[in-house]
C-alpha positions in Angstrom: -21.0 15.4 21.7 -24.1 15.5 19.3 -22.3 15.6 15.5 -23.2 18.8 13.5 -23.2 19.3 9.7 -24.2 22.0 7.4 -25.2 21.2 3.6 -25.6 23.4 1.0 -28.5 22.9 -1.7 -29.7 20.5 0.4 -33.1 20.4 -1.4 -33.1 18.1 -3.8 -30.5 14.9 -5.6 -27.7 14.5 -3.3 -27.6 17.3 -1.0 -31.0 16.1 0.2 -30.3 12.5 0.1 -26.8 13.0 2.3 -29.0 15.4 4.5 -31.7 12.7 5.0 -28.5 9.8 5.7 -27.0 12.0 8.4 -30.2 12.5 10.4 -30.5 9.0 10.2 -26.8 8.6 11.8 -28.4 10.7 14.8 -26.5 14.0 12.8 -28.1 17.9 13.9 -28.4 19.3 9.9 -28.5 22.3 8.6 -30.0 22.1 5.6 -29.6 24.8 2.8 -31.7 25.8 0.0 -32.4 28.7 -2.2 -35.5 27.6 -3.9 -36.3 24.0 -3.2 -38.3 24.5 0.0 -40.4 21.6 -0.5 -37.5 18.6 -0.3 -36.7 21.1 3.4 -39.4 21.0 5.0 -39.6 17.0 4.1 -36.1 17.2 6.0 -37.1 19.5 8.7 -39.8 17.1 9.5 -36.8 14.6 10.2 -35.5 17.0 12.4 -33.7 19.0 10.4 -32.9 22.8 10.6 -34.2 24.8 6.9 -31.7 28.0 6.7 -32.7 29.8 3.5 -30.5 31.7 1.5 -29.9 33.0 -2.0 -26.3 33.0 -2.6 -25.9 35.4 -4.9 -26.8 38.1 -2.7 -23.6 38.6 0.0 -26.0 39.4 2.6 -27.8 36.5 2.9 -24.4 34.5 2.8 -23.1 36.7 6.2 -26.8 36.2 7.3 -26.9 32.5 7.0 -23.3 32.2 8.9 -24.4 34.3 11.8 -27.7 31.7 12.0 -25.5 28.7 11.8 -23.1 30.5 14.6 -26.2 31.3 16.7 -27.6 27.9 16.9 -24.7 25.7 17.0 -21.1 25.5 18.9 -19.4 23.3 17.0 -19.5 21.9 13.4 -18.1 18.8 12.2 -19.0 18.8 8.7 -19.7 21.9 6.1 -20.8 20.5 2.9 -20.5 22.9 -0.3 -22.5 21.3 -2.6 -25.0 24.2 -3.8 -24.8 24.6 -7.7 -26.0 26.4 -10.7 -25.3 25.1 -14.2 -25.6 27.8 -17.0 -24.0 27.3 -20.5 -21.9 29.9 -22.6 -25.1 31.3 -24.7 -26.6 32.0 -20.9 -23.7 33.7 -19.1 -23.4 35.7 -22.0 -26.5 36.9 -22.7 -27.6 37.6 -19.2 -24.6 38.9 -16.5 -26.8 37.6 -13.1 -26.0 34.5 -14.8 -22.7 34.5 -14.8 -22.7 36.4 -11.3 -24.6 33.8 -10.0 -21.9 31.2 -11.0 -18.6 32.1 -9.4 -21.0 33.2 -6.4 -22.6 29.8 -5.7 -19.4 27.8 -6.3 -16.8 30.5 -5.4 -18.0 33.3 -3.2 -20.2 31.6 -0.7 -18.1 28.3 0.1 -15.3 31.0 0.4 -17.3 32.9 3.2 -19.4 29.7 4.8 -15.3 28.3 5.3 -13.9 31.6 6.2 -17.1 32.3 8.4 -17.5 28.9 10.1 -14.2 27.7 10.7 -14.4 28.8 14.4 -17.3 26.5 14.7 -15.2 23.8 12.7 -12.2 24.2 14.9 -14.5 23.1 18.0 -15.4 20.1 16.5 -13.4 16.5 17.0 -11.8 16.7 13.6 -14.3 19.3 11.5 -14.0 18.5 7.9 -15.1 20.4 4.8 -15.9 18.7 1.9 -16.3 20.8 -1.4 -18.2 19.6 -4.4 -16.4 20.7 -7.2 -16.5 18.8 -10.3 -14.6 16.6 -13.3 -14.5 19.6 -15.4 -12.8 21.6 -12.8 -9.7 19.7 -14.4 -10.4 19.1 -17.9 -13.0 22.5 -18.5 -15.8 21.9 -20.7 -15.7 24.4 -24.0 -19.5 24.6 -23.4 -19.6 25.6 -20.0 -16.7 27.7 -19.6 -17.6 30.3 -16.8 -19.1 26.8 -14.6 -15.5 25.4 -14.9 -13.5 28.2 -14.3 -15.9 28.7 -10.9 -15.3 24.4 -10.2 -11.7 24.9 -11.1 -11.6 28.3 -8.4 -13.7 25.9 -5.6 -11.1 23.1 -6.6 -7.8 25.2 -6.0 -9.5 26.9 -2.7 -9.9 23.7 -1.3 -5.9 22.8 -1.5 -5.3 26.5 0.1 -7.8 25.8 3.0 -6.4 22.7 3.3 -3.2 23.6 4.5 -4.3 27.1 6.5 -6.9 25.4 8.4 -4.8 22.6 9.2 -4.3 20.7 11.8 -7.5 21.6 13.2 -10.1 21.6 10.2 -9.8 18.8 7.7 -10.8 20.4 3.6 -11.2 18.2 0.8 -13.5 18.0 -2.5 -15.4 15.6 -4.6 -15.6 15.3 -8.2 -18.7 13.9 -9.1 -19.2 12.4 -12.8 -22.5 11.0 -14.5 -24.1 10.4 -10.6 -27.7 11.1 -11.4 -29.1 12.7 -15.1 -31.3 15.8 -14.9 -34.9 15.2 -15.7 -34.4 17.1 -19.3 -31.8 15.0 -20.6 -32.9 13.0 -23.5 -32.0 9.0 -24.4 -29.8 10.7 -26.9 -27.8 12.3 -24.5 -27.7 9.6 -21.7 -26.2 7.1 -24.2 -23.6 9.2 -25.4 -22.3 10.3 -22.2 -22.6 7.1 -20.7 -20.1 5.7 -24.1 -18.0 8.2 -22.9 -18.1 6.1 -18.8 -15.6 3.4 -18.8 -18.3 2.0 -16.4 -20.7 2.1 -19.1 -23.7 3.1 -16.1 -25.0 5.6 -14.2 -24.0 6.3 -10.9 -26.3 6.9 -8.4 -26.0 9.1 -5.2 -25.0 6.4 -3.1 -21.3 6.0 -3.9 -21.4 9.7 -3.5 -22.9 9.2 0.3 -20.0 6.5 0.6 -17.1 8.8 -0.3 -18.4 11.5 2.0 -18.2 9.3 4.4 -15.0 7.8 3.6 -13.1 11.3 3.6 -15.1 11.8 7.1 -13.8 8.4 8.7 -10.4 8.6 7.4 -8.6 11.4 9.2 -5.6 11.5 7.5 -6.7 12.8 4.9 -7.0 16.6 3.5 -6.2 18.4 0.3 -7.3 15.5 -1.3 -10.1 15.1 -4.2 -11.8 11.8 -5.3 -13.3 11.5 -8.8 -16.7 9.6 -8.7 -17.3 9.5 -12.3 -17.0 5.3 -13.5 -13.9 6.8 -14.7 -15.0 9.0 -17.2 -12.6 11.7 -16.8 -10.0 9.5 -19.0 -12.2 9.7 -21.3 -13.2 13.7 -21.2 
């Protein structure tokens, strides 16, 4: 049976680059994205399936299921990795802001899980794997309304983790310093790289490697790996 896997934000840093590894590995992907159509259609020339959706709009979360549940009858892997990244000064000052926050990391893993776990339970072992976040346990004053949405994705994936059991496998990643944003400065690199036992950047590949370790290890659910170097013991 051909192996099935939906990511979200799967248009650019590592929802693309686990997209573009699992069509290598022979995967069908349906590949997410709200504005980044270009790094799609560089996937959907791979053989990939482009779904668009803007997830702050409940519609086009239901409308995105039902296209998933047209085209596919089973699902073996539902990654959540869509985010959004506003500060305190931005939430505050501008309320789609801080709607669009708890909907991307909240709302619409809540309804892609709730609305595709009939597809999941079809699969061989369907896993979910959420990306959630270091902050989700030790919240950023700076970014409070992104943490408390992390830290709501981070508790949902415990509850689905034991209601979708034994059939549907749910478990999250906490990603650290993986891969810097083209805006951040030397200034900023340095200081949170001090704060990286590590002392170095990580790179999306040991993010690849741990989705892939919670896939191939099926004992496992309810479980979340820090890849960070190890900076939460420092945050």
């Amino acid at each position: 049976m051909n192996k099935v896997a939906l990511i979200t934000g799967a248009g650019r840093r590592f929802g693309y680059e686990l997209a573009e590894s699992l069509l290598n590995e022979g995967y069908t992907v349906f590949a997410h994205y709200n504005s980044s159509k270009q790094g799609v259609e560089k996937l959907e020339k791979s053989g990939a399936i482009g779904l668009q959706a803007d997830f702050s709009d409940n519609q086009q979360i239901d409308q995105m299921v039902d296209a998933v549940l047209a085209q596919a009858n089973h699902l073996d892997l539902l990654v959540n990795n869509a985010s959004c990244f506003f500060n305190n000064d931005t939430v505050d000052q501008n309320d789609n802001a801080l709607n669009a926050v708890y909907q991307v990391h909240a709302v619409a893993p809540y309804k892609l899980i709730t609305g595709l776990s009939s597809l999941l339970a079809k699969a061989n072992d369907g896993l979910v794997i959420n990306i959630t976040d270091i902050y989700s346990d030790r919240p950023s004053t700076d970014y409070i309304a992104y943490c408390g949405a992390k830290a709501a994705l981070a508790n949902m994936t415990q509850a689905f983790a034991k209601s979708l059991a034994p059939e549907v496998r749910v478990n999250a990643i906490q990603p650290g310093p993986i891969l810097f944003l083209p805006e951040h400065d030397s200034a900023h690199k340095q200081q949170i790289l001090e704060q990286t036992p590590l002392t170095v950047e990580g790179g999306l590949q040991p993010m690849i490697d741990t989705v892939r370790f919670l896939r191939d290890n099926t004992f496992l659910t309810g479980e979340s790996i820090k890849v960070d170097g190890g900076r939460a013991l420092k945050i």
